[in-house]
C-alpha positions as CSV (number, residue, x, y, z in Angstrom):
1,X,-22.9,23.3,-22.6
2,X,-21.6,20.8,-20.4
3,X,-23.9,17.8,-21.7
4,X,-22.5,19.3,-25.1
5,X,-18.9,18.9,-24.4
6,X,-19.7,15.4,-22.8
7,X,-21.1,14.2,-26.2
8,X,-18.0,14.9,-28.2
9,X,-15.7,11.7,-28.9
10,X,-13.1,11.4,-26.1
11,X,-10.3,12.1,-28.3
12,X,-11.7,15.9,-29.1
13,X,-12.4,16.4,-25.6
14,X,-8.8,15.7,-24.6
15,X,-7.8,17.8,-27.4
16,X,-9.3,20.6,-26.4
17,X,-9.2,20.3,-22.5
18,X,-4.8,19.5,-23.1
19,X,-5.3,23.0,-25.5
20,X,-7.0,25.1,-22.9
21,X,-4.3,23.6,-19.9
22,X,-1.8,24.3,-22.4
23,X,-2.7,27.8,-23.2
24,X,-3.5,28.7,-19.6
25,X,0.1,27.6,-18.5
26,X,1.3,29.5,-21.5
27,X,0.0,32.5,-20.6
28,X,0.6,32.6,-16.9
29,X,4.4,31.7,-17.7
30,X,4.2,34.3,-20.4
31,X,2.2,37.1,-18.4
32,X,4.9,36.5,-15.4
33,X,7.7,37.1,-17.6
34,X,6.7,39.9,-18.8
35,X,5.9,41.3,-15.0
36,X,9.4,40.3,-14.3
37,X,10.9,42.0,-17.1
38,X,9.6,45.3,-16.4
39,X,9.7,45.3,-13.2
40,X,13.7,44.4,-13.5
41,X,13.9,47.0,-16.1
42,X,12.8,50.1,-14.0
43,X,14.9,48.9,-11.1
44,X,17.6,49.3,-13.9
45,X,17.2,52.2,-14.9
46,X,16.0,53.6,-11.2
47,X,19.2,52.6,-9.9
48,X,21.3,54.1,-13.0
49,X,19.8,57.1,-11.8
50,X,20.2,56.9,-8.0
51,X,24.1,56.0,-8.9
52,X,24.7,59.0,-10.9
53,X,22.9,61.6,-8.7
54,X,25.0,60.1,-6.0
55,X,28.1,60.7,-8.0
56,X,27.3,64.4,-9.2
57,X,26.5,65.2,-5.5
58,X,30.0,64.6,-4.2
59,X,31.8,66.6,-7.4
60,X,33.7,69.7,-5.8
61,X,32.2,71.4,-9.2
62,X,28.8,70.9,-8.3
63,X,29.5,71.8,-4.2
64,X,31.0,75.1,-5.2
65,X,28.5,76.1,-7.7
66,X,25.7,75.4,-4.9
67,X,27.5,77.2,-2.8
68,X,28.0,80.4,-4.3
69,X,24.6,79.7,-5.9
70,X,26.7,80.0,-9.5
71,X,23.6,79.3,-11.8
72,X,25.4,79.9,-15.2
73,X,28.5,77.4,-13.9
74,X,25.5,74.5,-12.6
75,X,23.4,75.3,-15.8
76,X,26.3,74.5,-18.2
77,X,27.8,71.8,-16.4
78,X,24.8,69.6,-15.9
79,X,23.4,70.3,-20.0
80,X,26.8,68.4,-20.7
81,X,26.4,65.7,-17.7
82,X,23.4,65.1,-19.1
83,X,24.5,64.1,-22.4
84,X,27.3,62.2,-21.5
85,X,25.2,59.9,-19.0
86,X,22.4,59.4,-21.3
87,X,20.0,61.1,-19.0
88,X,16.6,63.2,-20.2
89,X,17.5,65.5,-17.3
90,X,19.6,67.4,-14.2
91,X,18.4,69.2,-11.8
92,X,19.9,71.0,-9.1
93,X,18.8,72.9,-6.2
94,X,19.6,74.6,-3.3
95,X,18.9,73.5,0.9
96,X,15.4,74.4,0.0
97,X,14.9,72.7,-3.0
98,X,14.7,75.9,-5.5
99,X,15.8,75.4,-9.0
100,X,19.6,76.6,-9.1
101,X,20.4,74.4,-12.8
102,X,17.1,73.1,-15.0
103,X,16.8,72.0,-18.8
104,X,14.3,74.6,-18.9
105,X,15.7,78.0,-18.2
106,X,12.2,79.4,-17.7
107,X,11.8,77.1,-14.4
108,X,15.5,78.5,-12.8
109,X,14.6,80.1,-9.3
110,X,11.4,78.1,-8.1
111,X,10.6,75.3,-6.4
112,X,11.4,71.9,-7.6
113,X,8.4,70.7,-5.9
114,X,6.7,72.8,-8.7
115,X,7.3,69.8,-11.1
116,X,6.8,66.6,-9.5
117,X,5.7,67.6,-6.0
118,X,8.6,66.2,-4.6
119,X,10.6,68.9,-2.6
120,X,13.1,65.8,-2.0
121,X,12.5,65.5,2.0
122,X,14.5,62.7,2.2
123,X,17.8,64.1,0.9
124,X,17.4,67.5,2.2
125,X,16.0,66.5,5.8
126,X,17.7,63.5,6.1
127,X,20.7,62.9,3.8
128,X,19.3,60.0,2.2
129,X,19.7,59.2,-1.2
130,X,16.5,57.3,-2.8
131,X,14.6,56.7,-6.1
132,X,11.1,58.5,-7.1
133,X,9.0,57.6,-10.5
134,X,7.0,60.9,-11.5
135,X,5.7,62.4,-14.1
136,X,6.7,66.3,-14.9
137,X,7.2,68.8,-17.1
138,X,9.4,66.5,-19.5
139,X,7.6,63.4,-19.1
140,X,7.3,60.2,-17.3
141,X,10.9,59.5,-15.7
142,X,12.9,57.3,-13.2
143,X,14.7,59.7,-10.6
144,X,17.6,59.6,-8.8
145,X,17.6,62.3,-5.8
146,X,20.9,62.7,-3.8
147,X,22.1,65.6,-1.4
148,X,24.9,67.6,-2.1
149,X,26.8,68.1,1.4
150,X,29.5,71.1,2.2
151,X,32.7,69.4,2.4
152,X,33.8,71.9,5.2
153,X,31.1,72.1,7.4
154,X,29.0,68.2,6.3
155,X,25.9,70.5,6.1
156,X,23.5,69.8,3.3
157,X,23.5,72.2,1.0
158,X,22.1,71.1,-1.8
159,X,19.9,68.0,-4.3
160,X,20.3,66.4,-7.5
161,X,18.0,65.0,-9.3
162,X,19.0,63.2,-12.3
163,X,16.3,61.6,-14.6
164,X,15.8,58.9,-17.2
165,X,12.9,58.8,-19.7
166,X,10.2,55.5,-19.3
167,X,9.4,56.1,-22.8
168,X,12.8,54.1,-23.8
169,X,12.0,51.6,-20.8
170,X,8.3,51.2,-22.8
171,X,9.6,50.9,-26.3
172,X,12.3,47.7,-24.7
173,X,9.8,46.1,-23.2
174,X,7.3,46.4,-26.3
175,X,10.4,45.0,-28.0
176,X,10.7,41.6,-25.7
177,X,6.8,41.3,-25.4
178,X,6.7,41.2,-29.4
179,X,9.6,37.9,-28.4
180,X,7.8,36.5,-25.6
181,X,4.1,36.9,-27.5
182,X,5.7,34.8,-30.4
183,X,7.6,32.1,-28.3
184,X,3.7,31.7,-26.3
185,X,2.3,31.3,-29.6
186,X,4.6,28.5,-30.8
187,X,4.5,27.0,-27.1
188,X,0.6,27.2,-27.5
189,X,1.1,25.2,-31.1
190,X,3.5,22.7,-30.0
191,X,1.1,22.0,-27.0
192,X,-1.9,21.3,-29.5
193,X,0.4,19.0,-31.7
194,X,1.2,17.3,-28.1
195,X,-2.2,17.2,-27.5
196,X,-3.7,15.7,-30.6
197,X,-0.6,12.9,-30.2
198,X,-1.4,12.0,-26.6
199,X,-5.0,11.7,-27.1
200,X,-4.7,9.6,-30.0
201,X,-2.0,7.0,-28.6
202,X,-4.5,7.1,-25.6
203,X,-7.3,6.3,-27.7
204,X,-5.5,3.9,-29.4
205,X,-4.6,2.4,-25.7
206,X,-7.9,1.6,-24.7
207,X,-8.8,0.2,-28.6
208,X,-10.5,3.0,-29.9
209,X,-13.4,2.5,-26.9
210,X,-15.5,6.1,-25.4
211,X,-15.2,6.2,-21.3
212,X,-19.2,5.3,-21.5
213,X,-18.1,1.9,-23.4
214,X,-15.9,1.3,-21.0
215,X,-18.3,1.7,-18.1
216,X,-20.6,-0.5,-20.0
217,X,-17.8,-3.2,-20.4
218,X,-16.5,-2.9,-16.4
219,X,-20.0,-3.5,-15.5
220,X,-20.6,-6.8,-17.8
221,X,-17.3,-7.6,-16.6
222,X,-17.8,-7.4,-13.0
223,X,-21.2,-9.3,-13.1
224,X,-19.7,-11.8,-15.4
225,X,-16.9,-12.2,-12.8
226,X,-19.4,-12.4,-10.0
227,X,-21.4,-15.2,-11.3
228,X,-18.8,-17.4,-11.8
229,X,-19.1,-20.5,-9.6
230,X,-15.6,-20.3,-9.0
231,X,-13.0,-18.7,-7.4
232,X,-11.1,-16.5,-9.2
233,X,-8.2,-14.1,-8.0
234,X,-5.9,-12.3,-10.1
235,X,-2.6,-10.6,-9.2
236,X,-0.2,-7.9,-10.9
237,X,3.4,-8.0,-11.8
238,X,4.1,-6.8,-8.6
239,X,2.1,-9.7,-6.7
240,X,-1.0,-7.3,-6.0
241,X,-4.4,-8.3,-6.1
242,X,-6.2,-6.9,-8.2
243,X,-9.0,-8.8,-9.3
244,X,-11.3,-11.1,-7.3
245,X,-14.8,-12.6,-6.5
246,X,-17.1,-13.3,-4.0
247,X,-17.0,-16.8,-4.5
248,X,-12.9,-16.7,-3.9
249,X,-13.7,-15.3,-0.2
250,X,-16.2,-18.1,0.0
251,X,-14.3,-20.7,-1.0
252,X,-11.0,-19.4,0.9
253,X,-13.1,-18.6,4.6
254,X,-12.5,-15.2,4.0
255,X,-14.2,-12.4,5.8
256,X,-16.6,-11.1,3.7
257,X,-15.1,-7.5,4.6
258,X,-12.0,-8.6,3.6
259,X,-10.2,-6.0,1.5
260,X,-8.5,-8.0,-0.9
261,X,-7.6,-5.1,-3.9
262,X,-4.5,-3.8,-3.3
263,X,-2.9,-6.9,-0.9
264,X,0.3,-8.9,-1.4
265,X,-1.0,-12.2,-2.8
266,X,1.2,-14.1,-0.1
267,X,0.0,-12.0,2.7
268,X,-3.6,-13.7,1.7
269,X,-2.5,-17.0,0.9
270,X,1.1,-18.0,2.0
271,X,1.5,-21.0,0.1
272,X,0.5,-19.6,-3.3
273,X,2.2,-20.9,-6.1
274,X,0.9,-17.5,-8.1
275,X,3.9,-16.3,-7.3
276,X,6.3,-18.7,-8.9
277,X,3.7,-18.5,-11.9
278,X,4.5,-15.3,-12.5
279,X,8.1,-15.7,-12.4
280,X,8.1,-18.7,-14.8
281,X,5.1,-17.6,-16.9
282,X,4.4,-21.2,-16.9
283,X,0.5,-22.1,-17.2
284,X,-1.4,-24.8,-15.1
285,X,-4.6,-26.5,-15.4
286,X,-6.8,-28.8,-13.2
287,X,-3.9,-29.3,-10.9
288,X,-4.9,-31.0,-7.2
289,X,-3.8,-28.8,-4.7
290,X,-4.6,-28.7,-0.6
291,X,-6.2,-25.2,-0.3
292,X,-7.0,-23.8,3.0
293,X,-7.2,-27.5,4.4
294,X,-9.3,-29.0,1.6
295,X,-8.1,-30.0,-1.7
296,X,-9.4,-28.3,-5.0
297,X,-9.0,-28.0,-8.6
298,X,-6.8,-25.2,-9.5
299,X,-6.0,-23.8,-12.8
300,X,-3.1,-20.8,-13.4
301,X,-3.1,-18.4,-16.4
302,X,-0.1,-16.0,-16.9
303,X,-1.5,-12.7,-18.2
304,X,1.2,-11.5,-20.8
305,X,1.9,-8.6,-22.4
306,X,4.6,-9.4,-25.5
307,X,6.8,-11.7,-24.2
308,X,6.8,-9.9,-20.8
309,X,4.3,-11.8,-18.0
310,X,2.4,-8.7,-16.3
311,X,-0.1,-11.0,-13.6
312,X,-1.3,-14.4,-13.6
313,X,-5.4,-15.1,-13.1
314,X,-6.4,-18.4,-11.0
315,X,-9.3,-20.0,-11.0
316,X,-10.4,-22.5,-8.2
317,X,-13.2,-24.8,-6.7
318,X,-14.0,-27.9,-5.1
319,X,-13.1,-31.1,-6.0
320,X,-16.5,-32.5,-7.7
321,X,-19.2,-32.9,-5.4
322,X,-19.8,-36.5,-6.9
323,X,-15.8,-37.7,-5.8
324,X,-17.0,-36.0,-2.5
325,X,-20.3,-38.1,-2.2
326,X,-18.4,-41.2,-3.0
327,X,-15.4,-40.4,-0.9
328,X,-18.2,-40.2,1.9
329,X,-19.8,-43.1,0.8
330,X,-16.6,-45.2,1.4
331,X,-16.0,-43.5,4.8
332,X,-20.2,-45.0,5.6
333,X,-19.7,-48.3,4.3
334,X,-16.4,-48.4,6.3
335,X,-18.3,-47.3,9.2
336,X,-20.8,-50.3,8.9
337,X,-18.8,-52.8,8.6
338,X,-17.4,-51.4,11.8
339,X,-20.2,-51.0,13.5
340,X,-21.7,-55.2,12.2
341,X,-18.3,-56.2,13.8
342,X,-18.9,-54.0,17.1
343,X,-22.2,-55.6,16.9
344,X,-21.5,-59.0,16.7
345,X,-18.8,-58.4,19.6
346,X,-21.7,-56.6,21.8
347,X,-24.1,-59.9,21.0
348,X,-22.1,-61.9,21.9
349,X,-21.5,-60.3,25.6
350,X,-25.1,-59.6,25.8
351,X,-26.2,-63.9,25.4
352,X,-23.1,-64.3,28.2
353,X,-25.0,-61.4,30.4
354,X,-28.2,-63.1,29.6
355,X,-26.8,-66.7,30.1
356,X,-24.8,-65.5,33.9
357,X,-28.6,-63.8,35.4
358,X,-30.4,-67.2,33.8
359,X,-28.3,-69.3,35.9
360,X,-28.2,-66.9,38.8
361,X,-24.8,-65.7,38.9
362,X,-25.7,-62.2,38.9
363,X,-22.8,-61.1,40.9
364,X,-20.8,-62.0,37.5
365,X,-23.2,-60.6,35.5
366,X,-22.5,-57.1,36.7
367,X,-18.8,-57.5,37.0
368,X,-19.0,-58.0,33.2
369,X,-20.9,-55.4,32.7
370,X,-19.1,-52.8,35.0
371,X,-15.7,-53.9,33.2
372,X,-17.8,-53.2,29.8
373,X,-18.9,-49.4,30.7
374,X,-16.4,-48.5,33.3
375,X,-13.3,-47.6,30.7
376,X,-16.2,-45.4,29.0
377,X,-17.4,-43.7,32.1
378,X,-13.5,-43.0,33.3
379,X,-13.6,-41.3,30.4
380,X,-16.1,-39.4,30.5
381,X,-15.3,-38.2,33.5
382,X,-12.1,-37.2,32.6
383,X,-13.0,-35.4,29.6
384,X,-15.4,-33.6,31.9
385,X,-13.2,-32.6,34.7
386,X,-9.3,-31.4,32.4
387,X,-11.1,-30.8,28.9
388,X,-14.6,-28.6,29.6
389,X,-14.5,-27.4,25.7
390,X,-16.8,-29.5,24.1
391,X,-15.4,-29.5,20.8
392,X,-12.1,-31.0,21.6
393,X,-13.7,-32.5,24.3
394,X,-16.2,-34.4,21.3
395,X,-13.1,-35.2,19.4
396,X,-11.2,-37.2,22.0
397,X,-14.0,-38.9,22.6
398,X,-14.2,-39.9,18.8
399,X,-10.8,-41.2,19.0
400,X,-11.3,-43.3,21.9
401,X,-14.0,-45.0,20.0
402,X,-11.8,-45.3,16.5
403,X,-8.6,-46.9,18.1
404,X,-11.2,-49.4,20.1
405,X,-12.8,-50.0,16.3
406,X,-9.2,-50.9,15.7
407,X,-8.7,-52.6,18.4
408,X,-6.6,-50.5,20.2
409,X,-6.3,-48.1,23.1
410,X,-6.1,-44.5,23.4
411,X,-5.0,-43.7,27.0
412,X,-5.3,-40.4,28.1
413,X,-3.3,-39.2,31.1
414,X,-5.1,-38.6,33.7
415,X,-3.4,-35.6,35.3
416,X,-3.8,-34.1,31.4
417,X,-5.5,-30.6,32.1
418,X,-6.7,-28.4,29.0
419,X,-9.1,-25.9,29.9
420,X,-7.3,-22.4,29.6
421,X,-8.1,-22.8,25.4
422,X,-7.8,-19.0,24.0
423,X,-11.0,-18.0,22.6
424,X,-9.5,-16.8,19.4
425,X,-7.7,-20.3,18.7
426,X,-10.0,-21.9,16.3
427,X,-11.9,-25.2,17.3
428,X,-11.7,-26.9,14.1
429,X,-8.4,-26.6,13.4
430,X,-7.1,-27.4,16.7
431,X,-9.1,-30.8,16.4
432,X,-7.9,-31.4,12.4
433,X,-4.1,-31.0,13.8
434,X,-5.0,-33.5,16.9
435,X,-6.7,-35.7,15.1
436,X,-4.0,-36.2,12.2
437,X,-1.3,-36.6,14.9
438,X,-3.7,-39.3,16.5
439,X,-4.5,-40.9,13.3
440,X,-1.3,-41.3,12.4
441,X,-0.5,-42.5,15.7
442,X,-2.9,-45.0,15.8
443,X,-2.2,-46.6,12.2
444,X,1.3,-46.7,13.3
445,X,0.8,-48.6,16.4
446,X,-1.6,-50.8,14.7
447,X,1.1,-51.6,11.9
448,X,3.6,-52.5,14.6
449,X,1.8,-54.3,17.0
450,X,-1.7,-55.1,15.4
451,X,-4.7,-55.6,17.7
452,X,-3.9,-54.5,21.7
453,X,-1.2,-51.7,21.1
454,X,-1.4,-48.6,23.0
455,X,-1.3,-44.8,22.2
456,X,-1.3,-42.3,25.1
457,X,-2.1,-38.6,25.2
458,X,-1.3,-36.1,27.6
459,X,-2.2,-32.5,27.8
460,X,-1.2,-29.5,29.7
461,X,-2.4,-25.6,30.0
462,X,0.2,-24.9,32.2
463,X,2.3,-21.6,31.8
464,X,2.3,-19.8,28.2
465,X,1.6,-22.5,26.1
466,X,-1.0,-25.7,25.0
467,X,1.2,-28.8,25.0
468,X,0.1,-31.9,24.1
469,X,2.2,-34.9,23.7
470,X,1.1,-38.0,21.5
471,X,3.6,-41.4,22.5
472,X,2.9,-44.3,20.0
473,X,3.8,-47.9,19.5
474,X,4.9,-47.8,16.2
475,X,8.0,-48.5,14.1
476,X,9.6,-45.4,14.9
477,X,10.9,-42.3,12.5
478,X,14.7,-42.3,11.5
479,X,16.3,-39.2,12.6
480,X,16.6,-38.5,9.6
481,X,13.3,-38.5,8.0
482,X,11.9,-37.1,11.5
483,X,12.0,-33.3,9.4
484,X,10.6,-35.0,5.7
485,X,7.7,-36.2,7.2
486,X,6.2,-33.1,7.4
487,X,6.6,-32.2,3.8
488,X,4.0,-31.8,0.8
489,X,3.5,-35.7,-0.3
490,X,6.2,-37.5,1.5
491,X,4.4,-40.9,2.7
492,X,5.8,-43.8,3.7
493,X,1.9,-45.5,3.0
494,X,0.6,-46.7,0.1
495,X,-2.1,-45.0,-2.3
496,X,-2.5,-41.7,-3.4
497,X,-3.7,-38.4,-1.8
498,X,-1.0,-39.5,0.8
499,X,1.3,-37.2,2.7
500,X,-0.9,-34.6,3.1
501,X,-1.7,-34.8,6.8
502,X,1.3,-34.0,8.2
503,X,1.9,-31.2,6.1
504,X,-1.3,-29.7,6.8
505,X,-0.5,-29.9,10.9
506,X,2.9,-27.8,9.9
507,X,1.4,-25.5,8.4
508,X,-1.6,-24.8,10.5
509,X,0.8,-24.9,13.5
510,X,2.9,-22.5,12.6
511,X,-0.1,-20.0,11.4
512,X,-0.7,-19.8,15.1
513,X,3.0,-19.1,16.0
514,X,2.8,-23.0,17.4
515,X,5.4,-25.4,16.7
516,X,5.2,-29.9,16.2
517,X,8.3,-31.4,17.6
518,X,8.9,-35.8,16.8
519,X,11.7,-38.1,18.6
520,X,11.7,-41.7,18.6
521,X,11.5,-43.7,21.6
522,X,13.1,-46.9,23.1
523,X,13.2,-49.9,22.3
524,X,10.1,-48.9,19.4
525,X,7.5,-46.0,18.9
526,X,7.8,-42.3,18.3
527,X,6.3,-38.7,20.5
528,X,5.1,-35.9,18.8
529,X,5.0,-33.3,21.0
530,X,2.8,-29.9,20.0
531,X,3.0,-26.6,21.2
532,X,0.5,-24.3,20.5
533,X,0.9,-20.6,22.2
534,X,-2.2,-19.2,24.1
535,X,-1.4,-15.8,22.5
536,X,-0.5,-15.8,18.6
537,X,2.6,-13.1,17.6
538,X,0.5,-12.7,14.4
539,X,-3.1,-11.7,13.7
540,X,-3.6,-13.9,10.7
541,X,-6.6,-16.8,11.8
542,X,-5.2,-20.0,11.8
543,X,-5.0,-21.5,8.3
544,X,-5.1,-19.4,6.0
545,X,-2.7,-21.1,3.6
546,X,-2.8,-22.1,-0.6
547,X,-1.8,-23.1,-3.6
C-alpha cells in the first residue's frame, strides 16, 4: 500500500495527505464541539432544576403542606408548578422520603427511592441541595433535589425533587449536530479546494519536477559542484553560506571539518567583497584579488530573483600555474645573477687568501678569513641562543643573507630574546609579516643610502606580548601617509601588483589581536614597531581573510 501511495504523482499525494489532515482536524474540532455542547446543555438544564427545587423548598405553601402531611394541597400545587416552570415533574416527600405530592397518583405514600433509587441522602441527612441524572418511571430526567426545612424549629422536614425531560435536551442537540455536521462538511470541502491549490502552486514551484527527480538532480548537482577545479562558495540574501566545495576549503586552508552551511560569510572570510555584491547586485569576473595571502582569480555572480538579488555565487582559483612558474623563474634568474656576483666577490678573496699563505703571511691570511666568517658565526650564535624556533630562526637568517646580496646590513640586537613563541601562533605567517616589514625596510634603506646602509632588528618576549622593532635608513613616512601605507594598493614604488605587502601585515596582525605601529626617525629613516599578543582574544587562525 505504501509503495502504492509513493508511486502516485506528488501533486495527488499532497492532495490527499492535506484531505486526510484536513478532515482529521475537522472532525476532532467538530467531535469536541459537540461534547461541549451537550455537556453545557445538561449543566443547563441540571441547574434549572436545582434552582427551582431550591425555590419550592423555601415556599411557606410547600412547608405547611409537608407539615401537616396535606397531600391534596402538595398534589395540586406542584401539578400547576409544574406547568408554569416547564418541568416534566414535582415531587415531594416527607423526612423519609415517602411520596406526599407525585404526577402519578398511584405512587402517593411510598418511597421515592421506589423510582430512581435515590432516597435523596444528601438533602434529607445533610441539607444539601445537589443535582442527580436518572431514569424513572417518566423517563430519562435532570433532577434537582432540595430539603424543605421547618421554619420554626430549622429541622428538615421535607425533599423536592423537580425534574426536566433529556428527551428535549436530545432533540437540541440533534438540532445543532445537523449545523455543526454541515459546517464540517463544507470545512472538509474548502480544505480539499485548499488542498488541490497548494499542491499545484507547489508543483508549479519546483517546475513541475517528482521529489525522486529532484534527488536525481541534487545528486548530479553536488558531484558536478564537487569536481569543479575551483572554488566555489555561495551565500543567501541574508549573507549565509549555503553552498560550497571541497576545493573552496582547499584553496582557503580551511579545516576540512569545517562546517561552512549555515555560517555568516564574513565570519569565514572578513574581507569578502560577497557582501557588497549582494547589496549592489553588481557582477565581477576575473578580478585579481589577495585571498588568504595569495592572489587569485575571482569571479562574482548575483543570483536574482525578478529584480530582487537573493545570494551571489563566487568562483575562485589560483592565478595560472604558468604566471606562477615564470614569476618563479624571474625570482631564479635573479637569484643567479646574485649568486655570479657573490661569486666573483668570493674569488676574488680566495686568489688574495691564496696569494697571503704563498708569500707566507699566514697570520694575514687568517685575519682575512676570520673577518670573512666571523659576522656569520656571531650570527649564528645569536640566532641560536634568543631565537631557538627554527623557522623564524631560518628566516632571519635569510634576510641577513638578502640585505648582504644588496649590499647591506641587517643588525640584529644582541640582547633581542624570542623564545616564548605560543604554539598556536602560526610560523608562516609570523615570518610573511617579518619578512615584508624587513623587505620593505631594506629597499628603503638601499633607496636612501645605496650600498652600506643599515637596518636593525630587535626582539623581545618579555611580559604579555612579542615585540619586535624594525629601524631603517630610509627616506622616512610623512605623518601623514604613516596610516595609507597600510592600505589595499597604496605604493609609493613603481610597477604593478604593488601595495600589497603592507596590507597583508595589517591584516594578518590584527587576526591575531596584534597591532603594527610606524614613526619616523631623526634626521632620516622610519621604526615599525610590531606587537603580536602571546594569547589571541579570538579563536579564528591567523589569516583567514578574502575577497
Amino acid at each position: 500500500m505504501s509503495f502504492a501511495f509513493r508511486k502516485l504523482p506528488l501533486k495527488t499525494r499532497m492532495i490527499i495527505l492535506l484531505g486526510l489532515v484536513s478532515a482529521l482536524q475537522t472532525g476532532l474540532i467538530g467531535g469536541f464541539a459537540g461534547y461541549y455542547l451537550s455537556d453545557s446543555l445538561y449543566d443547563e438544564i441540571g441547574q434549572r432544576a436545582l434552582m427551582v427545587s431550591k425555590t419550592l423548598a423555601g415556599m411557606p405553601a410547600i412547608i405547611q403542606g409537608v407539615k401537616e402531611r396535606d397531600t391534596p394541597t402538595l398534589q395540586a400545587l406542584t401539578e400547576r408548578l409544574a406547568k408554569t416552570n416547564e418541568a416534566l415533574f414535582i415531587v415531594i416527600g416527607d423526612h423519609q422520603a415517602i411520596r406526599l405530592a407525585h404526577p402519578d397518583p398511584e405512587r402517593l405514600g411510598h418511597s421515592m427511592a421506589d423510582d430512581d433509587g435515590d432516597r435523596g441522602t444528601p438533602a434529607l441527612q445533610d441539607g444539601e441541595a445537589y443535582v442527580a441524572r436518572a431514569h424513572g418511571s417518566l423517563g430519562v430526567s435532570m433532577r434537582g433535589k432540595a430539603p424543605i426545612f421547618d421554619l420554626d424549629s430549622g429541622e428538615i422536614i421535607g425533599i423536592v425533587s423537580v425534574g426536566y425531560s433529556l428527551d428535549q435536551v436530545f432533540s437540541v442537540i440533534q438540532r445543532y449536530n445537523l449545523v455543526l455536521y454541515a459546517v464540517m462538511g463544507l470545512m472538509l470541502l474548502g480544505s480539499v479546494v485548499a488542498a488541490i491549490i497548494i499542491a499545484g502552486r507547489f508543483k508549479k514551484a519546483i517546475f513541475g519536477l517528482e521529489p525522486e527527480e529532484i534527488a536525481v538532480l541534487f545528486q548530479e548537482r553536488d558531484a558536478t559542484l564537487q569536481s569543479v577545479r575551483e572554488g566555489i562558495i555561495a551565500i543567501d540574501r541574508k549573507g549565509l553560506v549555503t553552498t560550497f566545495n571541497r576545493t573552496a576549503i582547499q584553496t582557503l586552508g580551511l579545516d576540512p571539518e569545517t562546517r561552512l552551511a549555515g555560517q555568516p560569510i564574513e565570519r569565514i572570510l572578513p574581507d569578502t567583497r560577497l557582501l557588497k555584491a549582494l547589496e549592489t547586485g553588481e557582477s565581477a569576473f576575473d578580478e585579481e584579488v589577495w585571498l588568504q595571502g595569495r592572489q587569485m582569480i575571482v569571479n562574482r555572480l548575483p543570483v536574482k530573483q525578478g529584480e530582487e538579488t537573493i545570494g551571489v555565487v563566487a568562483s575562485f582559483r589560483l592565478r595560472d600555474e604558468l604566471d606562477q612558474v615564470s614569476r618563479q623563474l624571474t625570482r631564479i634568474q635573479q637569484y643567479a645573477d646574485t649568486l655570479r656576483s657573490q661569486t666573483h666577490e668570493y674569488s676574488n678573496k680566495l686568489h688574495t687568501i691564496a696569494g697571503l699563505i704563498q708569500i707566507g703571511a699566514n697570520e694575514q691570511a687568517l685575519a682575512l678569513i676570520g673577518n670573512e666568517v666571523s659576522d656569520h658565526q656571531a650570527l649564528i650564535h645569536l640566532l641560536l641562543e634568543a631565537v631557538p624556533d627554527p623557522v623564524l630562526a631560518g628566516c632571519l637568517l635569510g634576510k641577513y643573507n638578502h640585505a648582504r646580496e644588496m649590499g647591506l646590513k641587517l643588525v640584529i640586537d644582541p640582547d633581542s630574546q624570542m623564545a616564548d613563541l605560543p604554539d598556536k601562533l602560526p610560523r608562516d605567517q609570523l615570518v610573511s609579516v617579518l619578512g615584508n616589514l624587513l623587505d620593505n625596510a631594506l629597499d628603503a634603506t638601499r633607496q636612501q643610502q645605496g650600498e652600506g646602509g643599515r637596518v636593525a632588528l630587535s626582539m623581545t618576549d618579555l611580559g604579555h606580548d612579542l615585540i619586535f622593532e624594525i629601524e631603517d635608513q630610509g627616506p622616512g613616512i610623512p605623518e601623514d601617509l604613516q596610516e595609507r601605507i597600510f592600505e589595499r594598493g597604496y605604493s609609493n614604488k613603481p610597477g604593478e601588483d604593488r601595495g600589497i605587502g603592507l596590507y597583508l601585515v595589517r591584516q594578518l596582525v590584527e587576526r591575531w589581536g596584534g597591532s603594527v605601529t610606524v614613526e619616523s626617525l631623526q634626521p632620516t629613516g622610519s621604526r615599525f614597531t610590531l606587537y603580536l599578543p602571546k594569547v589571541p582574544p579570538m579563536a579564528a587562525p591567523l589569516g583567514k581573510s578574502g575577497g
